[in-house]
C-alpha positions as YAML, in Angstrom:
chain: A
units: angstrom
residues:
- id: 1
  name: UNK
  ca: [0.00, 0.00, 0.00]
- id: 2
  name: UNK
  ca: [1.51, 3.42, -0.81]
- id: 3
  name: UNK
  ca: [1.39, 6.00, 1.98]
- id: 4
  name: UNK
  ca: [-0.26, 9.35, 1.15]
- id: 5
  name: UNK
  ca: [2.14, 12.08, 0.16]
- id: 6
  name: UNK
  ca: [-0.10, 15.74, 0.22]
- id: 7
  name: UNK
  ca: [3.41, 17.09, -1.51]
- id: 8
  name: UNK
  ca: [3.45, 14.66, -4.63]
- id: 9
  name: UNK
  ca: [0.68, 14.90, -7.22]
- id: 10
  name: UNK
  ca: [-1.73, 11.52, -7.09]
- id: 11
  name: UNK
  ca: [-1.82, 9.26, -10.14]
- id: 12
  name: UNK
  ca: [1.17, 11.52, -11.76]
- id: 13
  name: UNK
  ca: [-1.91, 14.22, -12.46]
- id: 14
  name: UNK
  ca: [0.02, 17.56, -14.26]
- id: 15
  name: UNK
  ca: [0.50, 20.67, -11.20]
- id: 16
  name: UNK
  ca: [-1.96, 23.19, -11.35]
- id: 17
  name: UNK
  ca: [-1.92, 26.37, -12.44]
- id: 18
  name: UNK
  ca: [-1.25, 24.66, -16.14]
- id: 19
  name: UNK
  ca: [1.87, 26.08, -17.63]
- id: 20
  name: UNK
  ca: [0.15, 27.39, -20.77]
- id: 21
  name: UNK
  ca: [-2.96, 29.08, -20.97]
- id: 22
  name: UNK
  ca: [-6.10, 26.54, -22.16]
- id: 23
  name: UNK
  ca: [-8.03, 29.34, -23.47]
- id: 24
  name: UNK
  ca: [-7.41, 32.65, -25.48]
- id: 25
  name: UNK
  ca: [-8.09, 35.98, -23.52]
- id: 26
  name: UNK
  ca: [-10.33, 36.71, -26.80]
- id: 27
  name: UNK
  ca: [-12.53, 33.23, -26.32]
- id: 28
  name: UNK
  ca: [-12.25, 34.46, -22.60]
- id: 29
  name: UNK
  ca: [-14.16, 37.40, -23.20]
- id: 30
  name: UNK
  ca: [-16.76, 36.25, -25.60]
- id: 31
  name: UNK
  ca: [-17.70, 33.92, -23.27]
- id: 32
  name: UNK
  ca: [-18.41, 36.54, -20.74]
- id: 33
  name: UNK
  ca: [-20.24, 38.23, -23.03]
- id: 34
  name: UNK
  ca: [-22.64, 35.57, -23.98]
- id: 35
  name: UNK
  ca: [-23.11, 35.46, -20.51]
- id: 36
  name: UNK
  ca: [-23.73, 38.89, -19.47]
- id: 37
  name: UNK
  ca: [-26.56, 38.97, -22.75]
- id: 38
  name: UNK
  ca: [-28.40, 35.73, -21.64]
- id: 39
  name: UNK
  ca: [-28.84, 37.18, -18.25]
- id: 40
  name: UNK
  ca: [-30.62, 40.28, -19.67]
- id: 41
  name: UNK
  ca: [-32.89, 37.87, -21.46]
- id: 42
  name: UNK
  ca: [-33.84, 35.78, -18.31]
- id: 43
  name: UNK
  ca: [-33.68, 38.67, -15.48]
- id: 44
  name: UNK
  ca: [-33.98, 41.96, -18.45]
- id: 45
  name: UNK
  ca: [-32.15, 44.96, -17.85]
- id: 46
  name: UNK
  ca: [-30.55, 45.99, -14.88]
- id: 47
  name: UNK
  ca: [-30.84, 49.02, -12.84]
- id: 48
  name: UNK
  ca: [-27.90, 50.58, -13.79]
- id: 49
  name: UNK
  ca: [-29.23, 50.93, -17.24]
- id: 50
  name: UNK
  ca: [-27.13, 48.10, -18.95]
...
Protein backbone atom coordinates (compact mmCIF):
# COMPACT_ATOMS: atom_id res chain seq x y z
CA UNK A 1 0.00 0.00 0.00
CA UNK A 2 1.51 3.42 -0.81
CA UNK A 3 1.39 6.00 1.98
CA UNK A 4 -0.26 9.35 1.15
CA UNK A 5 2.14 12.08 0.16
CA UNK A 6 -0.10 15.74 0.22
CA UNK A 7 3.41 17.09 -1.51
CA UNK A 8 3.45 14.66 -4.63
CA UNK A 9 0.68 14.90 -7.22
CA UNK A 10 -1.73 11.52 -7.09
CA UNK A 11 -1.82 9.26 -10.14
CA UNK A 12 1.17 11.52 -11.76
CA UNK A 13 -1.91 14.22 -12.46
CA UNK A 14 0.02 17.56 -14.26
CA UNK A 15 0.50 20.67 -11.20
CA UNK A 16 -1.96 23.19 -11.35
CA UNK A 17 -1.92 26.37 -12.44
CA UNK A 18 -1.25 24.66 -16.14
CA UNK A 19 1.87 26.08 -17.63
CA UNK A 20 0.15 27.39 -20.77
CA UNK A 21 -2.96 29.08 -20.97
CA UNK A 22 -6.10 26.54 -22.16
CA UNK A 23 -8.03 29.34 -23.47
CA UNK A 24 -7.41 32.65 -25.48
CA UNK A 25 -8.09 35.98 -23.52
CA UNK A 26 -10.33 36.71 -26.80
CA UNK A 27 -12.53 33.23 -26.32
CA UNK A 28 -12.25 34.46 -22.60
CA UNK A 29 -14.16 37.40 -23.20
CA UNK A 30 -16.76 36.25 -25.60
CA UNK A 31 -17.70 33.92 -23.27
CA UNK A 32 -18.41 36.54 -20.74
CA UNK A 33 -20.24 38.23 -23.03
CA UNK A 34 -22.64 35.57 -23.98
CA UNK A 35 -23.11 35.46 -20.51
CA UNK A 36 -23.73 38.89 -19.47
CA UNK A 37 -26.56 38.97 -22.75
CA UNK A 38 -28.40 35.73 -21.64
CA UNK A 39 -28.84 37.18 -18.25
CA UNK A 40 -30.62 40.28 -19.67
CA UNK A 41 -32.89 37.87 -21.46
CA UNK A 42 -33.84 35.78 -18.31
CA UNK A 43 -33.68 38.67 -15.48
CA UNK A 44 -33.98 41.96 -18.45
CA UNK A 45 -32.15 44.96 -17.85
CA UNK A 46 -30.55 45.99 -14.88
CA UNK A 47 -30.84 49.02 -12.84
CA UNK A 48 -27.90 50.58 -13.79
CA UNK A 49 -29.23 50.93 -17.24
CA UNK A 50 -27.13 48.10 -18.95
Amino acid sequence: MTVWRPDQPYNNLPLLPPATELETRTVLKQAAELIHRQEQTVFGPTEAGE
